[in-house]
Structures are given as C-alpha cells and as structure tokens.
PDB file as gemmi writes it, atoms N, CA and C in Angstrom:
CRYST1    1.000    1.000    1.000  90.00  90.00  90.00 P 1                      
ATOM      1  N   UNK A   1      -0.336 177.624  -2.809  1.00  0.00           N  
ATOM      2  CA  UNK A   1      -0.984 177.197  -1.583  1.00  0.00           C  
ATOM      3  C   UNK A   1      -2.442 176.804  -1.792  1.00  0.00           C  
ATOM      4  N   UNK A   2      -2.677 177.236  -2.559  1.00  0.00           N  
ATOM      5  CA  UNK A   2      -4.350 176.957  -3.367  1.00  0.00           C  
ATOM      6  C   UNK A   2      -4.574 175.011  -3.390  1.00  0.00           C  
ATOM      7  N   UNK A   3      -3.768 174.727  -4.013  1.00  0.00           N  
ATOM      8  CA  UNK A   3      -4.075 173.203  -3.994  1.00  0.00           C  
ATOM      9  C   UNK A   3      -3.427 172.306  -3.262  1.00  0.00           C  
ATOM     10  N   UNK A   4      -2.884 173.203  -2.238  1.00  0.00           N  
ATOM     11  CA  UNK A   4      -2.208 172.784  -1.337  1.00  0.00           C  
ATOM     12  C   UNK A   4      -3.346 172.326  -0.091  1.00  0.00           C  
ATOM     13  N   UNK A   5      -4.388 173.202   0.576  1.00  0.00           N  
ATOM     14  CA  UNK A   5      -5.097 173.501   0.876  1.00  0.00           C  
ATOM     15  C   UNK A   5      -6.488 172.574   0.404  1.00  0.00           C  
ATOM     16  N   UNK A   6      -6.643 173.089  -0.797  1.00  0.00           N  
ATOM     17  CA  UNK A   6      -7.977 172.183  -1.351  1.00  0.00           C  
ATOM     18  C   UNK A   6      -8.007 171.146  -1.205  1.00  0.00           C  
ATOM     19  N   UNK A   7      -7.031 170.755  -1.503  1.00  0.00           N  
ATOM     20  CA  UNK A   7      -6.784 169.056  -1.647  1.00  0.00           C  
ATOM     21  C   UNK A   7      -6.052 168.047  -0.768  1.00  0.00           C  
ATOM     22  N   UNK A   8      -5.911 169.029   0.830  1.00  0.00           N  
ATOM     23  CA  UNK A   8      -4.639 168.594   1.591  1.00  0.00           C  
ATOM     24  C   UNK A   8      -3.475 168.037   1.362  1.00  0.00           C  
ATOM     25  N   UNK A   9      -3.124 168.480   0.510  1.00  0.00           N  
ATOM     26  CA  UNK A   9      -1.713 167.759  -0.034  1.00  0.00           C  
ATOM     27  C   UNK A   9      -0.721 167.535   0.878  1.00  0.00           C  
ATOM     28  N   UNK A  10      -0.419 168.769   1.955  1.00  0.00           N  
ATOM     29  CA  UNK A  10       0.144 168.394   3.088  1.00  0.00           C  
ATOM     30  C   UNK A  10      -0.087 167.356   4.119  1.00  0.00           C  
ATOM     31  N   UNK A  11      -0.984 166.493   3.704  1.00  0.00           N  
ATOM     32  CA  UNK A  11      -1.366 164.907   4.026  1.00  0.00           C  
ATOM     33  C   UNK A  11      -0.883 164.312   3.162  1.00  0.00           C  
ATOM     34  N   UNK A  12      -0.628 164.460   2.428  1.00  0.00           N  
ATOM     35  CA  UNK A  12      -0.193 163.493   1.096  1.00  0.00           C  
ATOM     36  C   UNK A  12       1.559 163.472   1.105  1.00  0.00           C  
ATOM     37  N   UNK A  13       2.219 164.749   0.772  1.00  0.00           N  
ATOM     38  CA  UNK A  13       3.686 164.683   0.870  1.00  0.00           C  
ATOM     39  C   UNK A  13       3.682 165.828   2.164  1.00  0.00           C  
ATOM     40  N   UNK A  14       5.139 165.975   2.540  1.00  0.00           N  
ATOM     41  CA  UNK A  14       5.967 166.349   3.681  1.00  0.00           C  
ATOM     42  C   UNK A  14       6.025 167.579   2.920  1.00  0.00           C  
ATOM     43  N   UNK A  15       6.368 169.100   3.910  1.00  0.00           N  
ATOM     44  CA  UNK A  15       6.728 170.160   3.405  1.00  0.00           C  
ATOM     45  C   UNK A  15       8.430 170.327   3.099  1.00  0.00           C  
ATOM     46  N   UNK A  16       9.155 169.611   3.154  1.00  0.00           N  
ATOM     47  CA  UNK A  16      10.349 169.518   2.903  1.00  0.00           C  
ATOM     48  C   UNK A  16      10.030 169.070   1.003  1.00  0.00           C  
ATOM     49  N   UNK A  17       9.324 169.066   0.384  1.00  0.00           N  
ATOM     50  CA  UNK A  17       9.240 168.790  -0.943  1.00  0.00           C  
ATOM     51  C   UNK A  17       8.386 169.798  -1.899  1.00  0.00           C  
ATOM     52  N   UNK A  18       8.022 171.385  -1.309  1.00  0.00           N  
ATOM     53  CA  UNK A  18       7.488 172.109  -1.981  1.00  0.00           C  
ATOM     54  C   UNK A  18       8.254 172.536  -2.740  1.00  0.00           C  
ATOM     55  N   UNK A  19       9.733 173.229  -2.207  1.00  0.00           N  
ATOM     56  CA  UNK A  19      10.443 173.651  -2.608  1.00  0.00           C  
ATOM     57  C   UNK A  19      10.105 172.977  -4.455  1.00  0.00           C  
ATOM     58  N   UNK A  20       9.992 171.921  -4.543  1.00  0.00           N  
ATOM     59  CA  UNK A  20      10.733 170.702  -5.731  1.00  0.00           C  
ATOM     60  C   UNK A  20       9.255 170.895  -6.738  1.00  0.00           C  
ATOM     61  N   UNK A  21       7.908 171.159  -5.613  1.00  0.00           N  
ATOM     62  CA  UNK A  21       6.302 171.068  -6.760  1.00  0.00           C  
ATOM     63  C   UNK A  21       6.291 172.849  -7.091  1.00  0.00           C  
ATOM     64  N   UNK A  22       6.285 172.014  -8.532  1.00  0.00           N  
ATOM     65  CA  UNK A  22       5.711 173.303  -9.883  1.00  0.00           C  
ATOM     66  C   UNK A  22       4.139 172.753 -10.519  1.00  0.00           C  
ATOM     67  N   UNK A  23       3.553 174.034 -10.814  1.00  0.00           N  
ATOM     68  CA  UNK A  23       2.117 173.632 -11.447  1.00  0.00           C  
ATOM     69  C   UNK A  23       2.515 173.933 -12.821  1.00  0.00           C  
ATOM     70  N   UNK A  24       2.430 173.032 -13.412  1.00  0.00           N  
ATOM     71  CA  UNK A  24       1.916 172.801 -14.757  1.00  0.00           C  
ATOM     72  C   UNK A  24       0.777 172.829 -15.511  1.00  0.00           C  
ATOM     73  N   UNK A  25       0.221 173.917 -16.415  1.00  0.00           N  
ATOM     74  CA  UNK A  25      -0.719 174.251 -16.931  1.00  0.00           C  
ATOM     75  C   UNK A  25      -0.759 173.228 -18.191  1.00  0.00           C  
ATOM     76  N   UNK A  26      -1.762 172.585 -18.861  1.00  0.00           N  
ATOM     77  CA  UNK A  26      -1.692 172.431 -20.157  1.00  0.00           C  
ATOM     78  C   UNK A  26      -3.345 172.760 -20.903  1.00  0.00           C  
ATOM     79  N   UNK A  27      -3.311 173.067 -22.135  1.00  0.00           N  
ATOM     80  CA  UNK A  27      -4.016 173.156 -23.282  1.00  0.00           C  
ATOM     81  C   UNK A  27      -4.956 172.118 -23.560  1.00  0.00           C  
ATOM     82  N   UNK A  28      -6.296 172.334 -23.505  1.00  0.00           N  
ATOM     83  CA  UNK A  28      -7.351 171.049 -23.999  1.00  0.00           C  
ATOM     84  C   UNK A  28      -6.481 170.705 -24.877  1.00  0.00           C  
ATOM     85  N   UNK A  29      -6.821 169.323 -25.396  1.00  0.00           N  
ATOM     86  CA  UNK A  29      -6.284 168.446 -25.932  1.00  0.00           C  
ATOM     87  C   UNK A  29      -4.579 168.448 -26.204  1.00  0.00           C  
ATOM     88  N   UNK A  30      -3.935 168.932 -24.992  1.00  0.00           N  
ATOM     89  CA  UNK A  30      -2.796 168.900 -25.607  1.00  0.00           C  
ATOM     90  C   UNK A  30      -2.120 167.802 -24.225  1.00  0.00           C  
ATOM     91  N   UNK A  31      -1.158 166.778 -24.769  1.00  0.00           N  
ATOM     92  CA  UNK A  31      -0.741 166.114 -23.985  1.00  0.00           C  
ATOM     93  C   UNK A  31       0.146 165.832 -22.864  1.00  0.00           C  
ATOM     94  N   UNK A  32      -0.114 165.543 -21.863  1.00  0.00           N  
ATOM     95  CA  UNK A  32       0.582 165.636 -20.659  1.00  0.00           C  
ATOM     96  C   UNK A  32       1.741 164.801 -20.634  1.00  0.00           C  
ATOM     97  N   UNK A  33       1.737 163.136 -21.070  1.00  0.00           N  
ATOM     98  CA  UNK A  33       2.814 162.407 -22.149  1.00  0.00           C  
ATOM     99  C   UNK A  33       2.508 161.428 -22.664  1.00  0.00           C  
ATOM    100  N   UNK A  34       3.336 161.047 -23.370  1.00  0.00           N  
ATOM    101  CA  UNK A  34       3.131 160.435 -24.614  1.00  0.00           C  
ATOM    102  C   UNK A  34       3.970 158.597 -24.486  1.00  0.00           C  
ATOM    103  N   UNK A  35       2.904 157.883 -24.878  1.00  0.00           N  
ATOM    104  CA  UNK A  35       3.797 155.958 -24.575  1.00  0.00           C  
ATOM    105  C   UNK A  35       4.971 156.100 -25.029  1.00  0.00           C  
ATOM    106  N   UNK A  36       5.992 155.382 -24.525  1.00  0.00           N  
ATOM    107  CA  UNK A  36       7.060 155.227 -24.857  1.00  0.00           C  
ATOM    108  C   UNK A  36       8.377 157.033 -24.135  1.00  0.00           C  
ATOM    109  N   UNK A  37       7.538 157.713 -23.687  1.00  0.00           N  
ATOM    110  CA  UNK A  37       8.547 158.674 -23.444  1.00  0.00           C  
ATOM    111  C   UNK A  37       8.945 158.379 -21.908  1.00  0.00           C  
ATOM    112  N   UNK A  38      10.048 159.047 -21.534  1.00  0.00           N  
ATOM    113  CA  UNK A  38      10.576 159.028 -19.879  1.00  0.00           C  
ATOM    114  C   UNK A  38       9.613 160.036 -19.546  1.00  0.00           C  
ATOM    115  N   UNK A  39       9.246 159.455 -18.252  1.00  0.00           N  
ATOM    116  CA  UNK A  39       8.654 160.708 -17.317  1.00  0.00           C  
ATOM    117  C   UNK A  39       9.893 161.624 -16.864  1.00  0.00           C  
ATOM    118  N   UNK A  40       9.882 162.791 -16.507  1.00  0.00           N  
ATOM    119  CA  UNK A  40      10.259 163.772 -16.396  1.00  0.00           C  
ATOM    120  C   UNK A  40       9.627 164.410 -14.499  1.00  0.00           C  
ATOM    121  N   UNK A  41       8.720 163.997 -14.591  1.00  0.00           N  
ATOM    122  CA  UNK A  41       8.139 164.619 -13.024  1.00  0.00           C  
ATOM    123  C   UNK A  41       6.898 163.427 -12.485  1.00  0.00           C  
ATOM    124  N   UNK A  42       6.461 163.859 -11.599  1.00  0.00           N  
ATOM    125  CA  UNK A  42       5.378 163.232 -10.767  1.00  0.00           C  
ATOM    126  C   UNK A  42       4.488 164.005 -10.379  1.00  0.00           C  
ATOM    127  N   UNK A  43       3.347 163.882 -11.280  1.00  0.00           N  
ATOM    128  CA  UNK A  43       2.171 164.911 -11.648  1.00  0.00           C  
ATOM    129  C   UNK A  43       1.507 164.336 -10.676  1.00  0.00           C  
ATOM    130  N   UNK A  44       0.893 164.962 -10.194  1.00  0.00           N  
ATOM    131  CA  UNK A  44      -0.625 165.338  -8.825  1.00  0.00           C  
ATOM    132  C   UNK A  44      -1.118 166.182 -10.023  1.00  0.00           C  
ATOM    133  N   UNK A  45      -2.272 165.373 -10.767  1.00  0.00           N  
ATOM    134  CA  UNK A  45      -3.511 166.035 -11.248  1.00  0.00           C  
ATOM    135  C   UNK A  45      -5.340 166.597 -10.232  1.00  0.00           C  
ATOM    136  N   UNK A  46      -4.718 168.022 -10.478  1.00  0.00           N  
ATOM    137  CA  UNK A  46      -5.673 168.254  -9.495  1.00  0.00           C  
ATOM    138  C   UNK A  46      -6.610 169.458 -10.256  1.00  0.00           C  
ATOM    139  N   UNK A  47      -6.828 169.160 -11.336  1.00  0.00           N  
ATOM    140  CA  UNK A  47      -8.181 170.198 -12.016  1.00  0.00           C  
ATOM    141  C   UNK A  47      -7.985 169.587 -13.602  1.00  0.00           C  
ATOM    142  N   UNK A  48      -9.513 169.259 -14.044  1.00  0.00           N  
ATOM    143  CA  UNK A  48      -9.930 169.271 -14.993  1.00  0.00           C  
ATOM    144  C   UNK A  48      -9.678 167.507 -15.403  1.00  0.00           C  
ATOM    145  N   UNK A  49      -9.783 167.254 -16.555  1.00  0.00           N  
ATOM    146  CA  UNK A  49     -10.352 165.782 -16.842  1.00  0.00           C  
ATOM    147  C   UNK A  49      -9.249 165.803 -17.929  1.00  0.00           C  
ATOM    148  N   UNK A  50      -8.515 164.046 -17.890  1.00  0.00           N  
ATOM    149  CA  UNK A  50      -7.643 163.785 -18.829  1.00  0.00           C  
ATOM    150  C   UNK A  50      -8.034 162.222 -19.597  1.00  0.00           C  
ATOM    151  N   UNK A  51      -7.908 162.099 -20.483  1.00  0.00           N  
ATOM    152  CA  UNK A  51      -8.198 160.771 -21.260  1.00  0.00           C  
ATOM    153  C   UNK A  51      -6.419 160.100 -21.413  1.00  0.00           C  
ATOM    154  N   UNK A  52      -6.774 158.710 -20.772  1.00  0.00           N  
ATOM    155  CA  UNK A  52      -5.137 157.784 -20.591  1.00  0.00           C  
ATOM    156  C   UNK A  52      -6.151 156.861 -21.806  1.00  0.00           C  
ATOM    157  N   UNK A  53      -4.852 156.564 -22.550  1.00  0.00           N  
ATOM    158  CA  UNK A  53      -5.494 156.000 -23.761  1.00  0.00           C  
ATOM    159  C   UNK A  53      -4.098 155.050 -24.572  1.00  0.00           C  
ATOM    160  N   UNK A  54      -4.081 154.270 -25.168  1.00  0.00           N  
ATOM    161  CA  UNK A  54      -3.170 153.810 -26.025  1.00  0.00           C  
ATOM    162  C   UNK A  54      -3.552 153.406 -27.121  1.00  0.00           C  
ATOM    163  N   UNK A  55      -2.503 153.580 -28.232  1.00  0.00           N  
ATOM    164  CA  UNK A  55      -2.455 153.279 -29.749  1.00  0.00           C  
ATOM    165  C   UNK A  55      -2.113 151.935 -30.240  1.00  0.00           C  
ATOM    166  N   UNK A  56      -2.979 151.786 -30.762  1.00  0.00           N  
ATOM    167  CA  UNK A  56      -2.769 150.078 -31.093  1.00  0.00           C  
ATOM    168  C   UNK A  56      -1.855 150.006 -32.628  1.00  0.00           C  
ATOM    169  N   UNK A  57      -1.382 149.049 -32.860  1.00  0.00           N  
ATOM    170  CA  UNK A  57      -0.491 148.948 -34.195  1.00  0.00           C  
ATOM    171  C   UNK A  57      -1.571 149.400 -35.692  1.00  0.00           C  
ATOM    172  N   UNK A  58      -2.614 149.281 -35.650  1.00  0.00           N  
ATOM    173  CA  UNK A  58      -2.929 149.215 -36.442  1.00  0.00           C  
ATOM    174  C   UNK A  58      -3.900 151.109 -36.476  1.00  0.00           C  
ATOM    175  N   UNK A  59      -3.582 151.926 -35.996  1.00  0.00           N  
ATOM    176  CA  UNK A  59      -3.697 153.291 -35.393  1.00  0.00           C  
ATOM    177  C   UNK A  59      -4.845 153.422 -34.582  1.00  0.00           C  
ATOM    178  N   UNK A  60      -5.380 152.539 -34.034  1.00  0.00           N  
ATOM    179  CA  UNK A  60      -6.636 152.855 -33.442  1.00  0.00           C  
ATOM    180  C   UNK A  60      -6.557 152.884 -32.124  1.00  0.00           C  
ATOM    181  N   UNK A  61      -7.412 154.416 -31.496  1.00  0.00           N  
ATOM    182  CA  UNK A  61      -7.141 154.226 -29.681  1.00  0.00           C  
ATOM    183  C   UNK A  61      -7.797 153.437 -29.098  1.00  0.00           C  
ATOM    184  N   UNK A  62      -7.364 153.086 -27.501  1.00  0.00           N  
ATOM    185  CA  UNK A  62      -8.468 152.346 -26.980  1.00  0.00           C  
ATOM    186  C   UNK A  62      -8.481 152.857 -25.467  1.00  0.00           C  
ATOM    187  N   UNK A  63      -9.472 153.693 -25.395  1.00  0.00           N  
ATOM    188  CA  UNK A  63      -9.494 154.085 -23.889  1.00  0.00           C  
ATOM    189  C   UNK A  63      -8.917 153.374 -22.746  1.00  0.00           C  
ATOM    190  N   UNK A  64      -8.377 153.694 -21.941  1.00  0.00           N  
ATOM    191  CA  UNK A  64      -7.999 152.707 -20.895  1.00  0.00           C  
ATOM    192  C   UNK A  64      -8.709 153.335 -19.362  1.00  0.00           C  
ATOM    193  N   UNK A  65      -8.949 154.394 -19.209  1.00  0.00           N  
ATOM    194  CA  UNK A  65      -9.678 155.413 -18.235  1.00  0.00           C  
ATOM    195  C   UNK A  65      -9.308 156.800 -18.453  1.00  0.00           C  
ATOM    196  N   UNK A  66     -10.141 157.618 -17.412  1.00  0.00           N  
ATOM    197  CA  UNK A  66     -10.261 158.866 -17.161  1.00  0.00           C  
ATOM    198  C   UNK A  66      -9.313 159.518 -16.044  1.00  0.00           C  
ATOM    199  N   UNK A  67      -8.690 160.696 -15.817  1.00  0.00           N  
ATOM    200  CA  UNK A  67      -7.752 160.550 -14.652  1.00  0.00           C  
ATOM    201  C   UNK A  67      -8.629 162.366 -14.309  1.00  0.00           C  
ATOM    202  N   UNK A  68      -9.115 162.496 -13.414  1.00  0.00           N  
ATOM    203  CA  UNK A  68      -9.637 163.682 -12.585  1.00  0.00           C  
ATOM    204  C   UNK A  68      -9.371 164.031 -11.101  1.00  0.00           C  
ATOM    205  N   UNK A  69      -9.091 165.188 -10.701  1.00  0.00           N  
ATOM    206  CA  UNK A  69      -8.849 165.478  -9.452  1.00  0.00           C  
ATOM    207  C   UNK A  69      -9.457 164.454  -8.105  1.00  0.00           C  
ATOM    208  N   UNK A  70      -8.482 164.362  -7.126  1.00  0.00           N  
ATOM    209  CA  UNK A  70      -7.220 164.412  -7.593  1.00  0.00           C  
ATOM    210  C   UNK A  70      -6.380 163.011  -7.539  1.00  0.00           C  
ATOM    211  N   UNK A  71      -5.545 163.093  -8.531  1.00  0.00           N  
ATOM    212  CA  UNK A  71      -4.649 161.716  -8.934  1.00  0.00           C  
ATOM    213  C   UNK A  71      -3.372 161.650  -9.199  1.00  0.00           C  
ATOM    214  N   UNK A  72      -2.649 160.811  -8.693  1.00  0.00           N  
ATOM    215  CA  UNK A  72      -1.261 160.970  -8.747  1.00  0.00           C  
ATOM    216  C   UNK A  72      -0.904 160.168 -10.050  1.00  0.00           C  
ATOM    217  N   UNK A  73      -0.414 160.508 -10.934  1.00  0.00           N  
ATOM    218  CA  UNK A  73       0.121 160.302 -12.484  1.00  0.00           C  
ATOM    219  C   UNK A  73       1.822 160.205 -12.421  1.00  0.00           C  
ATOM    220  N   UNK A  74       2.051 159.204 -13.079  1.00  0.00           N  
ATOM    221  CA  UNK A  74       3.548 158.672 -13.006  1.00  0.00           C  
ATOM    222  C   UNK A  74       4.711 157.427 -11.853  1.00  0.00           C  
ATOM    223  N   UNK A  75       3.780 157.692 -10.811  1.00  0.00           N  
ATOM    224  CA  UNK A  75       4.663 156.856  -9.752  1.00  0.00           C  
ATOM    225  C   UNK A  75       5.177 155.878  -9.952  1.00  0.00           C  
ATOM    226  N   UNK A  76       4.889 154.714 -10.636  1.00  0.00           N  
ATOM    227  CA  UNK A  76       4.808 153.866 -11.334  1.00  0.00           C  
ATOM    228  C   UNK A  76       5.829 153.705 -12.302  1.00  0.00           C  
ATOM    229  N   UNK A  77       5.915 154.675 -13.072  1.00  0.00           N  
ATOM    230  CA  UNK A  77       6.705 154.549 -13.805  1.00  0.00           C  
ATOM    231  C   UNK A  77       8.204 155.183 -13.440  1.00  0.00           C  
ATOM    232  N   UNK A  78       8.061 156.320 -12.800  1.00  0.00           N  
ATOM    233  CA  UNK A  78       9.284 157.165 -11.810  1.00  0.00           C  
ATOM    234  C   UNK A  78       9.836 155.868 -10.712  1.00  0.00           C  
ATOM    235  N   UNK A  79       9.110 155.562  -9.960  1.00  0.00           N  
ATOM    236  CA  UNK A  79       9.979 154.409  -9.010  1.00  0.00           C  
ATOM    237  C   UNK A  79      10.758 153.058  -9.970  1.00  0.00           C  
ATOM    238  N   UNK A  80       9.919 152.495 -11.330  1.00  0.00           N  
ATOM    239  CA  UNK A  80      10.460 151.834 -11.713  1.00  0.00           C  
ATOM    240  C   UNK A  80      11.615 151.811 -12.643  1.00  0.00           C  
ATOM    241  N   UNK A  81      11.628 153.012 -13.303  1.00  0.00           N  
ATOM    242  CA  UNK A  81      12.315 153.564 -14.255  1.00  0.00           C  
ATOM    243  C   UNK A  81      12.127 152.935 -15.537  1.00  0.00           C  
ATOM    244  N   UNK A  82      10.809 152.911 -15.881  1.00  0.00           N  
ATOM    245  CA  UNK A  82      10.443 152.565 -17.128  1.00  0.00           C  
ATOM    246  C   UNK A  82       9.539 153.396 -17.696  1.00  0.00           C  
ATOM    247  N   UNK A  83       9.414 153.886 -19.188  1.00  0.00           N  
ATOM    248  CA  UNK A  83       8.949 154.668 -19.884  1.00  0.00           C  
ATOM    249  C   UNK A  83       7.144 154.493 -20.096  1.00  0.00           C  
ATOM    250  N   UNK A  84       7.063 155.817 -20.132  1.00  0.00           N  
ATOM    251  CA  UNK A  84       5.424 155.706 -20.147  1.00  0.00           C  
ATOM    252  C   UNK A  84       4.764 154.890 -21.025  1.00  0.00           C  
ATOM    253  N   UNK A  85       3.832 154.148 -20.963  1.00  0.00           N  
ATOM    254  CA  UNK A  85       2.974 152.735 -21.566  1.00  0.00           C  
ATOM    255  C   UNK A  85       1.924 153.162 -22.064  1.00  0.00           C  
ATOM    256  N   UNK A  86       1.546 154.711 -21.703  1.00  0.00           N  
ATOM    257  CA  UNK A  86      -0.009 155.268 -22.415  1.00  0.00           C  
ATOM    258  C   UNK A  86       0.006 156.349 -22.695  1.00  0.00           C  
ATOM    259  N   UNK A  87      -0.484 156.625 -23.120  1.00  0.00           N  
ATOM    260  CA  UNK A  87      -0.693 158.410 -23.876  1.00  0.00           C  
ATOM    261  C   UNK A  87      -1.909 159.180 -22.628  1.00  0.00           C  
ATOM    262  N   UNK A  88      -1.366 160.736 -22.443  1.00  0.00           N  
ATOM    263  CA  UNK A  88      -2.818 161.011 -21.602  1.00  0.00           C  
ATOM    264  C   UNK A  88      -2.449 162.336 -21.952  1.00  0.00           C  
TER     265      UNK A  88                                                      
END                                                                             
C-alpha cells in the first residue's frame, strides 16, 4: 500500500488488478532485462534510478536514457508482443 499511496497508483490502474502487482526488488547494477528477451511483467518503476542502454555490434554501450520514479517500463513491448530492444 506504500506505493500505492505515494504515487497514486490507484489513479493510474483499477483495484481489480492488485491482486496481479508484485514488487520486485533488484541489486545495483543488476538487470531488470536484457535486449532481445520477452517481457515477463509490466514494471511501474517507482524507487531508485535505472540506466536503458543498448549494445552495439561492435560491444560498445550507448545510453539511450535514465528511467526514475515513477515510470511505466514494458507497455510497449507487452501490448505488442515483441521482445525487449534495450538493456536496463
């Protein structure tokens, strides 16, 4: 109910869909997903700072932006059914 609250999320989605939101913790530098994988969920990032970035052929990153509270991560790719395009 914490970021439920903070962030009015209950403006954002209907309470008929809590049941379905889990918080997901992750690890500095550890990745939320990776180009080329299926999304799996529809992240509402709502604490702390993530780098969206992609790998170029030749191994080098290239920032593409910053994603910080709060931001909805995946929609895009969940409505279309196509695999993630960036690393974050």
């Amino acid at each position: 109910n914490y970021y439920i609250n903070k962030y009015k999320i209950n403006e954002i989605f209907s309470s008929d869909i809590y049941p379905y939101m889990e918080i997901h913790h992750f690890k500095k530098n550890e990745h939320i997903c990776l180009s080329g994988e299926e999304l799996k969920y529809l992240y509402l990032f709502v604490e702390g700072k993530s780098k969206v970035y992609i790998t170029t052929p030749n191994g080098k990153s290239l920032l593409v932006r910053f994603y910080s509270p709060v931001q909805i991560v995946g929609e895009i790719e969940l409505l279309n059914k196509i695999e993630f395009q960036c690393n974050i």
